[in-house]
Biopython code that builds the backbone (N, CA, C, O; Angstrom):
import numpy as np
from Bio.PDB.StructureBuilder import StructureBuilder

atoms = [
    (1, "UNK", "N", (0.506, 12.911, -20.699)),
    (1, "UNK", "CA", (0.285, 11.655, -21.380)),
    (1, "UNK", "C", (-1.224, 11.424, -21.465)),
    (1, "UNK", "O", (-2.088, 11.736, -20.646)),
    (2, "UNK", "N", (-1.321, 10.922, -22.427)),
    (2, "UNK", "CA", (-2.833, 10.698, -23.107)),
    (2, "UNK", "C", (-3.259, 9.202, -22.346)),
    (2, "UNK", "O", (-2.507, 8.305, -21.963)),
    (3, "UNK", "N", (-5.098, 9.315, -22.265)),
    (3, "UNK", "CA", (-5.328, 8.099, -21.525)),
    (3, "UNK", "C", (-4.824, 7.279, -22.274)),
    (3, "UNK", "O", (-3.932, 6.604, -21.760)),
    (4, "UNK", "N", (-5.154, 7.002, -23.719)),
    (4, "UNK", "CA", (-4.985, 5.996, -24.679)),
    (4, "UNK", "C", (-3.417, 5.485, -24.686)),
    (4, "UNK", "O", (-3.066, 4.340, -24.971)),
    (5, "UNK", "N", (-2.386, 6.775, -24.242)),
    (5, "UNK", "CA", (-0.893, 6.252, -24.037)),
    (5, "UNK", "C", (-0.803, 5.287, -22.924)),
    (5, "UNK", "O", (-0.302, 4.175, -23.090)),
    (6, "UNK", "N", (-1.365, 5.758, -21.586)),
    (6, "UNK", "CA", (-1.618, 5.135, -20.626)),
    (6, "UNK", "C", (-1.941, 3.863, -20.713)),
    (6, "UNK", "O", (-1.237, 2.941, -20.300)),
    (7, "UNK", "N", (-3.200, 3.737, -21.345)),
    (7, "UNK", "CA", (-3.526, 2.190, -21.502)),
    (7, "UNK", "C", (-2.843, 0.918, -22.034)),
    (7, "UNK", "O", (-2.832, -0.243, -21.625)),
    (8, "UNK", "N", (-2.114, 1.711, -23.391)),
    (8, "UNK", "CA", (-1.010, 1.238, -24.132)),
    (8, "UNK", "C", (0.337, 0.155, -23.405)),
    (8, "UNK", "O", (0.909, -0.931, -23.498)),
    (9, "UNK", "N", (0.295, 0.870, -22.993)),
    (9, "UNK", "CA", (1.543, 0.962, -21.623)),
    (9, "UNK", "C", (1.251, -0.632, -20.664)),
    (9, "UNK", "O", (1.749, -1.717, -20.363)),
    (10, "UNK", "N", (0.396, -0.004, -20.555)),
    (10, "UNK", "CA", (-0.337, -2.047, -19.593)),
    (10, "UNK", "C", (-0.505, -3.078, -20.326)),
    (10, "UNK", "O", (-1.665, -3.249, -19.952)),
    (11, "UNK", "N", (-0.320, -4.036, -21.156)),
    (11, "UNK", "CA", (-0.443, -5.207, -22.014)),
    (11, "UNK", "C", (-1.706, -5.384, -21.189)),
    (11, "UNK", "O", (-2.750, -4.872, -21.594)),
    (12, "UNK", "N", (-1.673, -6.136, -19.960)),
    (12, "UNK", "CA", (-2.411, -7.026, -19.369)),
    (12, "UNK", "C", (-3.060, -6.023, -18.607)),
    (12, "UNK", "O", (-2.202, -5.545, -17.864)),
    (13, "UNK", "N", (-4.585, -5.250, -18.352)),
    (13, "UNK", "CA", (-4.751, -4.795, -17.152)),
    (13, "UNK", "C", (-5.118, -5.503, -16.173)),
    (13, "UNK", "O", (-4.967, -4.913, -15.103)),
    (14, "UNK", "N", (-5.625, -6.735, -16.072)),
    (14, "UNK", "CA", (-6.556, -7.220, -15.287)),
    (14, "UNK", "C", (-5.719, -7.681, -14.642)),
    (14, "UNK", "O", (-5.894, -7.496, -13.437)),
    (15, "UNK", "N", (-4.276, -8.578, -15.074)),
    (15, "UNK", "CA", (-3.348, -8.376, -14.276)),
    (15, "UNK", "C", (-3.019, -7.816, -13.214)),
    (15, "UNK", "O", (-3.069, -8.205, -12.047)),
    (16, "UNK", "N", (-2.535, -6.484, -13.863)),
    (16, "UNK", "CA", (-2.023, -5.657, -13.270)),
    (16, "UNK", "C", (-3.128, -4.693, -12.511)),
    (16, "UNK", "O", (-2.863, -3.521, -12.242)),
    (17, "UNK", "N", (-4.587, -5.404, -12.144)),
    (17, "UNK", "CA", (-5.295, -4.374, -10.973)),
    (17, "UNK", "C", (-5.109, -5.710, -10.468)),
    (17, "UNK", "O", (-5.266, -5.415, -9.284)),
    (18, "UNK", "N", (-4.887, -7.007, -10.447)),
    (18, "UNK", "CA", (-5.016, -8.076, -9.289)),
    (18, "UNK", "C", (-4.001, -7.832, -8.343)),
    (18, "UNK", "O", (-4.062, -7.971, -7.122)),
    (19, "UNK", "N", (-2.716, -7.314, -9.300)),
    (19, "UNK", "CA", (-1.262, -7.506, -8.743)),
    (19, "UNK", "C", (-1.954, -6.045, -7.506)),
    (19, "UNK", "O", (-2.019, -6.086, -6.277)),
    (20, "UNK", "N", (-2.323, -5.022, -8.356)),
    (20, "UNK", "CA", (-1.922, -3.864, -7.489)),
    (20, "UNK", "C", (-3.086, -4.109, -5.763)),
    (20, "UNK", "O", (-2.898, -3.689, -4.621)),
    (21, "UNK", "N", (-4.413, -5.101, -6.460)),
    (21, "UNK", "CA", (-4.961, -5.358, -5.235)),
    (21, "UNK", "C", (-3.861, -6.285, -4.142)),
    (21, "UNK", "O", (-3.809, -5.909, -2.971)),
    (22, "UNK", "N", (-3.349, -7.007, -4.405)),
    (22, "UNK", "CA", (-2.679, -7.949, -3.971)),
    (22, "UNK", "C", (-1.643, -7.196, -3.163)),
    (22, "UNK", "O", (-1.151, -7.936, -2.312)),
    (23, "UNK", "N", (-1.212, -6.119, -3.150)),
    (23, "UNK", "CA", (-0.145, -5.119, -2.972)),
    (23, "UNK", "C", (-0.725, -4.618, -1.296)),
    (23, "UNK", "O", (-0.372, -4.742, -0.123)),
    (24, "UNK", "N", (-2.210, -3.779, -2.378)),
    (24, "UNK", "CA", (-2.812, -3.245, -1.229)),
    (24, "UNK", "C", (-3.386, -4.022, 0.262)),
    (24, "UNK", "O", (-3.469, -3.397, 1.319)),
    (25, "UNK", "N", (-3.779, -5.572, 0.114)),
    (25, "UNK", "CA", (-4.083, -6.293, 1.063)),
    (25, "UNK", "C", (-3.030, -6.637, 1.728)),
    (25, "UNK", "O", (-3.149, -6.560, 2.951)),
    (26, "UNK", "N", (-1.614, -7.143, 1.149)),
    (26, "UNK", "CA", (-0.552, -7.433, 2.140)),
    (26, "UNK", "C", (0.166, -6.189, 3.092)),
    (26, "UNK", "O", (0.597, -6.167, 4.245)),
    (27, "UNK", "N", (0.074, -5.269, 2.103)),
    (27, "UNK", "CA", (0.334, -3.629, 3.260)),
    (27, "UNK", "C", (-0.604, -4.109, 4.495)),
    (27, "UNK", "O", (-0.027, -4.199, 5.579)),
    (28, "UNK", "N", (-1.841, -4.393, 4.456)),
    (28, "UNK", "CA", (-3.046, -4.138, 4.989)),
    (28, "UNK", "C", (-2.576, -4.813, 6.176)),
    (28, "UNK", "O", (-2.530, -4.330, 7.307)),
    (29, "UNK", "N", (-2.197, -6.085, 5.784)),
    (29, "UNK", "CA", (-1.622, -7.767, 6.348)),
    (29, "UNK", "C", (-0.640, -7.140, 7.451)),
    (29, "UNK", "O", (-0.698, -7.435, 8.644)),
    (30, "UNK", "N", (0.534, -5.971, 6.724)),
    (30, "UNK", "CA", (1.735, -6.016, 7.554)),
    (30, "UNK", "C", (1.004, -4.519, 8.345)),
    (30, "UNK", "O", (1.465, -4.381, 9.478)),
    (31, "UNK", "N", (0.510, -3.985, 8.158)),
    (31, "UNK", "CA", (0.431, -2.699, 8.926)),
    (31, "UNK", "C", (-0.646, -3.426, 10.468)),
    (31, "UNK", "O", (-0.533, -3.155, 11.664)),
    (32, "UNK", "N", (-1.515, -4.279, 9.842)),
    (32, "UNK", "CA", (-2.402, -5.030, 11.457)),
    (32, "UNK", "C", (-1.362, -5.787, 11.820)),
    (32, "UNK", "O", (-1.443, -5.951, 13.037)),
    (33, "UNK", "N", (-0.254, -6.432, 11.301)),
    (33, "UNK", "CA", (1.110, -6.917, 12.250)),
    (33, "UNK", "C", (1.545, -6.490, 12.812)),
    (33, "UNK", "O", (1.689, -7.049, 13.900)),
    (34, "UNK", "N", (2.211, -5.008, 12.610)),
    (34, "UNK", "CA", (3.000, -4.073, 13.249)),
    (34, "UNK", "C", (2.456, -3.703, 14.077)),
    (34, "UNK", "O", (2.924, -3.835, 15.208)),
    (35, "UNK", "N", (0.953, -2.937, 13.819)),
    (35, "UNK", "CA", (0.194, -2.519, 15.059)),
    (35, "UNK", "C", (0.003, -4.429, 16.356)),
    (35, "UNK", "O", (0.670, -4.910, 17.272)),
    (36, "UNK", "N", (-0.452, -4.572, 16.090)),
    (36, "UNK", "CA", (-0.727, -6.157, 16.615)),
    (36, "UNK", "C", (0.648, -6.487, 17.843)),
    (36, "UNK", "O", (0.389, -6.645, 19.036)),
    (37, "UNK", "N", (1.740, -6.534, 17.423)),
    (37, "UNK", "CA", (3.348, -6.705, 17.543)),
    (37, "UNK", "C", (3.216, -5.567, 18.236)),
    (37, "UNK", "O", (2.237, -5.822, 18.935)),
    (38, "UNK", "N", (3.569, -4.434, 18.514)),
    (38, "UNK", "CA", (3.451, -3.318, 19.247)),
    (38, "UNK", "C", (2.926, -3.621, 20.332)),
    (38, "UNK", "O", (3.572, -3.739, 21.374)),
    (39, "UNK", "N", (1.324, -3.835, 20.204)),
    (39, "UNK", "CA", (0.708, -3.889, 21.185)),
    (39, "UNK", "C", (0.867, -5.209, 22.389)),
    (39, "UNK", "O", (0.521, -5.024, 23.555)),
    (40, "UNK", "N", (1.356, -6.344, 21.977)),
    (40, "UNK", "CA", (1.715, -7.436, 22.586)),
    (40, "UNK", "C", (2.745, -7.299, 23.196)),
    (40, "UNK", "O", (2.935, -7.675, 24.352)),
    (41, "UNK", "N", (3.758, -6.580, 22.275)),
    (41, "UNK", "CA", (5.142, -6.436, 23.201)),
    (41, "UNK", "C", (5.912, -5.584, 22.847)),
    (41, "UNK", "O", (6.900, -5.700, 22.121)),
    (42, "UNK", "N", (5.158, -3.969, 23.746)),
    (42, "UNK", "CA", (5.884, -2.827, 23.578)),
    (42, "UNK", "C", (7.036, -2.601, 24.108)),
    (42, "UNK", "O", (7.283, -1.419, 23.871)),
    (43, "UNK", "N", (8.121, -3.195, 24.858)),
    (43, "UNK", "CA", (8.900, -3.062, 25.508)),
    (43, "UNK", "C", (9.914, -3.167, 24.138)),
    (43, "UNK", "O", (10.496, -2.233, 23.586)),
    (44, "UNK", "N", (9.929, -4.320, 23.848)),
    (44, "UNK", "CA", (10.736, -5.066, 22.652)),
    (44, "UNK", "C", (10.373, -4.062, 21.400)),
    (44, "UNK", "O", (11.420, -3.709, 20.858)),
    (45, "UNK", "N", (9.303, -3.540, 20.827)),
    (45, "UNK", "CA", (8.804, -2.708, 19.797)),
    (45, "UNK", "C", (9.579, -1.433, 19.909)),
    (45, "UNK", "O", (9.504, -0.677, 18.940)),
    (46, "UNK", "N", (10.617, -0.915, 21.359)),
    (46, "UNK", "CA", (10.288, 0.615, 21.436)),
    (46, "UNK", "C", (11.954, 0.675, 20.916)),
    (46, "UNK", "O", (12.536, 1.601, 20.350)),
    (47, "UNK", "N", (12.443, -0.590, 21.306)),
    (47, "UNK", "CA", (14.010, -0.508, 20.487)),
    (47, "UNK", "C", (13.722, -0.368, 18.864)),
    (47, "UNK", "O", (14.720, -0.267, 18.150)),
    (48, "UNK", "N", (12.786, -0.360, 18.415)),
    (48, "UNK", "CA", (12.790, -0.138, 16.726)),
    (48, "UNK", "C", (11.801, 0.410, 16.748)),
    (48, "UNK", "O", (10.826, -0.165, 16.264)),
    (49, "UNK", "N", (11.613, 2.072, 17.459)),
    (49, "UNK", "CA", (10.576, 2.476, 17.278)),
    (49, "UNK", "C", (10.500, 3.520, 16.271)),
    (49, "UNK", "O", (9.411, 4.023, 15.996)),
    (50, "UNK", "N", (11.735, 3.939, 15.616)),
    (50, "UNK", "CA", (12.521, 5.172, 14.338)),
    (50, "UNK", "C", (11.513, 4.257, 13.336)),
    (50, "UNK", "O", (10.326, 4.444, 13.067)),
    (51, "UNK", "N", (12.811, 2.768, 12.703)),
    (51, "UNK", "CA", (12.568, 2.156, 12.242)),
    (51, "UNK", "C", (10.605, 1.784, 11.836)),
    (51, "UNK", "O", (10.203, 1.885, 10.677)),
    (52, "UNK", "N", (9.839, 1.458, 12.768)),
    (52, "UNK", "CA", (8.603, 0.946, 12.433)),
    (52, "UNK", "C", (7.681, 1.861, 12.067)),
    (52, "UNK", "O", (6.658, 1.519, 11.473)),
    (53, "UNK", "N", (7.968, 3.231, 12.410)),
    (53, "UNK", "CA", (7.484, 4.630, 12.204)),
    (53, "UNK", "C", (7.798, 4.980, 10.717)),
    (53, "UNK", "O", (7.002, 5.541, 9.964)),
    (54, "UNK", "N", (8.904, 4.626, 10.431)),
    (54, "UNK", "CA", (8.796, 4.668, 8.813)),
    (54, "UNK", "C", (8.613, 3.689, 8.322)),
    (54, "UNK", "O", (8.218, 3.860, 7.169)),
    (55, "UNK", "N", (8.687, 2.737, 8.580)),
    (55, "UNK", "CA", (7.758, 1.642, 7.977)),
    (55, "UNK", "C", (6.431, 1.592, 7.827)),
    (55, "UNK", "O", (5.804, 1.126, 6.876)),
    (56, "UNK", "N", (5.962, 2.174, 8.967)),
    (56, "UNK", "CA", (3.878, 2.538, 8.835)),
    (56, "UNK", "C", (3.968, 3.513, 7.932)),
    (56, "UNK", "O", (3.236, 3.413, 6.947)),
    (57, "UNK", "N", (4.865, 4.666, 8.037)),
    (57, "UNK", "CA", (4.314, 5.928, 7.006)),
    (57, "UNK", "C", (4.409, 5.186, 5.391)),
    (57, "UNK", "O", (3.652, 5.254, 4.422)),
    (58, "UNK", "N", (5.087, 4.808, 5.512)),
    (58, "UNK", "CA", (5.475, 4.387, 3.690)),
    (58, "UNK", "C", (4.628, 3.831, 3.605)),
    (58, "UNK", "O", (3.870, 4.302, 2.757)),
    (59, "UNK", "N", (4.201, 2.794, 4.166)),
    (59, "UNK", "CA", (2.780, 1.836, 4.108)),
    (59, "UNK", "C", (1.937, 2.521, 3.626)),
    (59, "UNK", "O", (1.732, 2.552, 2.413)),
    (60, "UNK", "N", (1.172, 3.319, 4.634)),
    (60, "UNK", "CA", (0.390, 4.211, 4.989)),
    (60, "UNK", "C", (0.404, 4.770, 3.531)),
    (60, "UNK", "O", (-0.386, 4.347, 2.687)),
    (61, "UNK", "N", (1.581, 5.994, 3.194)),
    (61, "UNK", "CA", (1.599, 6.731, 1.903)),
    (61, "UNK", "C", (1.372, 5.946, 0.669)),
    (61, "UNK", "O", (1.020, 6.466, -0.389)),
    (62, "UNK", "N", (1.633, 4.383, 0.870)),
    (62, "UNK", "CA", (1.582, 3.446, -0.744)),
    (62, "UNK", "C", (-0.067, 3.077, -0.891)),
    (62, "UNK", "O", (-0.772, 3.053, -1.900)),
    (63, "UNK", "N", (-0.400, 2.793, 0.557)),
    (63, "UNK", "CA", (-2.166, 2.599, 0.001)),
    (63, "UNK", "C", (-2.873, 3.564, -0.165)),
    (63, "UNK", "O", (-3.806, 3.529, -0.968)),
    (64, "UNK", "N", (-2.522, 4.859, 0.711)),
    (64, "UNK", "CA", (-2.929, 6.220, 0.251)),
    (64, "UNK", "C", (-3.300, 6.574, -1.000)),
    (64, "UNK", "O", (-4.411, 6.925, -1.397)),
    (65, "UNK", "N", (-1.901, 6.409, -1.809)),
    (65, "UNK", "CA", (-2.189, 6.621, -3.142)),
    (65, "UNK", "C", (-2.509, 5.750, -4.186)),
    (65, "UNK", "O", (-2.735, 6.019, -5.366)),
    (66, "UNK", "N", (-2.499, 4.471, -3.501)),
    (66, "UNK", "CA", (-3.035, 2.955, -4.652)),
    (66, "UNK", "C", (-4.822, 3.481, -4.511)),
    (66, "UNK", "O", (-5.542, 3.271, -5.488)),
    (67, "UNK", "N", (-5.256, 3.967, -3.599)),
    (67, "UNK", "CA", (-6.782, 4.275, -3.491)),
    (67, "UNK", "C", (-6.788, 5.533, -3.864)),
    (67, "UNK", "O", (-7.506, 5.749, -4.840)),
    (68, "UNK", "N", (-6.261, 6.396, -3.446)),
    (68, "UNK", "CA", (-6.649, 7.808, -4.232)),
    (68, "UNK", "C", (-6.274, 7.705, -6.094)),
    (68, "UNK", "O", (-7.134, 8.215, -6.812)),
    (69, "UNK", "N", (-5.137, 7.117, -6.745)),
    (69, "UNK", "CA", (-5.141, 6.750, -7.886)),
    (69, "UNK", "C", (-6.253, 6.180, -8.288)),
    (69, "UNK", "O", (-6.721, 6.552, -9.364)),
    (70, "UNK", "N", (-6.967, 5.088, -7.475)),
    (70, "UNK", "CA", (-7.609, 4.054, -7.997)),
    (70, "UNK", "C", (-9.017, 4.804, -8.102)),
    (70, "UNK", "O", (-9.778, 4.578, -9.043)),
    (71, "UNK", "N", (-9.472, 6.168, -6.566)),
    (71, "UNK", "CA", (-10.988, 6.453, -7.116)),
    (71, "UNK", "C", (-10.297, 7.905, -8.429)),
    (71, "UNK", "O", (-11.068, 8.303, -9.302)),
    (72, "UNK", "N", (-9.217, 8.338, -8.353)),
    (72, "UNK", "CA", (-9.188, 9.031, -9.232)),
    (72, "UNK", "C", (-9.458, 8.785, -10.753)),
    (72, "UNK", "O", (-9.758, 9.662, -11.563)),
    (73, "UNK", "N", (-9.287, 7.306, -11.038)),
    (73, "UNK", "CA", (-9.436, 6.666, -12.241)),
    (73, "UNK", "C", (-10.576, 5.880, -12.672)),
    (73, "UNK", "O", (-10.714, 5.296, -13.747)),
    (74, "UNK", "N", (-11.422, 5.946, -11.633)),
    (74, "UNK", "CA", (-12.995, 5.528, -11.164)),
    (74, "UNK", "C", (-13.797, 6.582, -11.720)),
    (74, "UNK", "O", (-14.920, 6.212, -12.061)),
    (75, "UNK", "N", (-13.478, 8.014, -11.939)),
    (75, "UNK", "CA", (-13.937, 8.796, -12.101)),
    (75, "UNK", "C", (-13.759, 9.356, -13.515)),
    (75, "UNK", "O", (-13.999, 10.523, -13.826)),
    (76, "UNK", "N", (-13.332, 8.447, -14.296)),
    (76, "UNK", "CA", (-13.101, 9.216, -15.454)),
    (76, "UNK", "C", (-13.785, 8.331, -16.273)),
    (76, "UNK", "O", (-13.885, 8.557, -17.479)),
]
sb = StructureBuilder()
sb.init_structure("model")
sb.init_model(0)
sb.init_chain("A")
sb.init_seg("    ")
for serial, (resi, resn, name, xyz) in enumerate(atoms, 1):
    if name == "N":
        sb.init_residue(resn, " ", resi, " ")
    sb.init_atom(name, np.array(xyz, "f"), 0.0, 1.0, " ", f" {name:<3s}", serial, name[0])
structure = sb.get_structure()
């Protein structure tokens, strides 16, 4: 797909980089919770410890690539 398809595709960008910042800060929000929560009260944390482990990775993998997309598109 062509940039120009790409662009097409977004009506609104400015929008849609507020939304995607907005995305990236509340990950930000819940991943210093989880860590935060852990650390206050690991006893209680270790019964959902499967659970919060994939919850950080997905995190983890969604801002990963909201910033690697974002300097990848910085660069063009």
């Amino acid at each position: 797909m062509s940039e120009n398809k790409t662009n097409d595709l977004i009506p609104d960008k400015l929008a849609y980089q507020t939304n995607k910042r907005r995305m990236a800060w509340i990950l930000l929000a819940m991943m210093l919770f989880t860590t935060l929560a852990t650390i206050y009260d690991p006893i209680r944390m270790a019964e959902a410890e499967s659970i919060l482990m994939t919850q950080y990775l997905s995190m983890c993998g969604l801002l990963g690539a909201y910033f690697g997309f974002s300097a990848i598109s910085g660069r063009k």
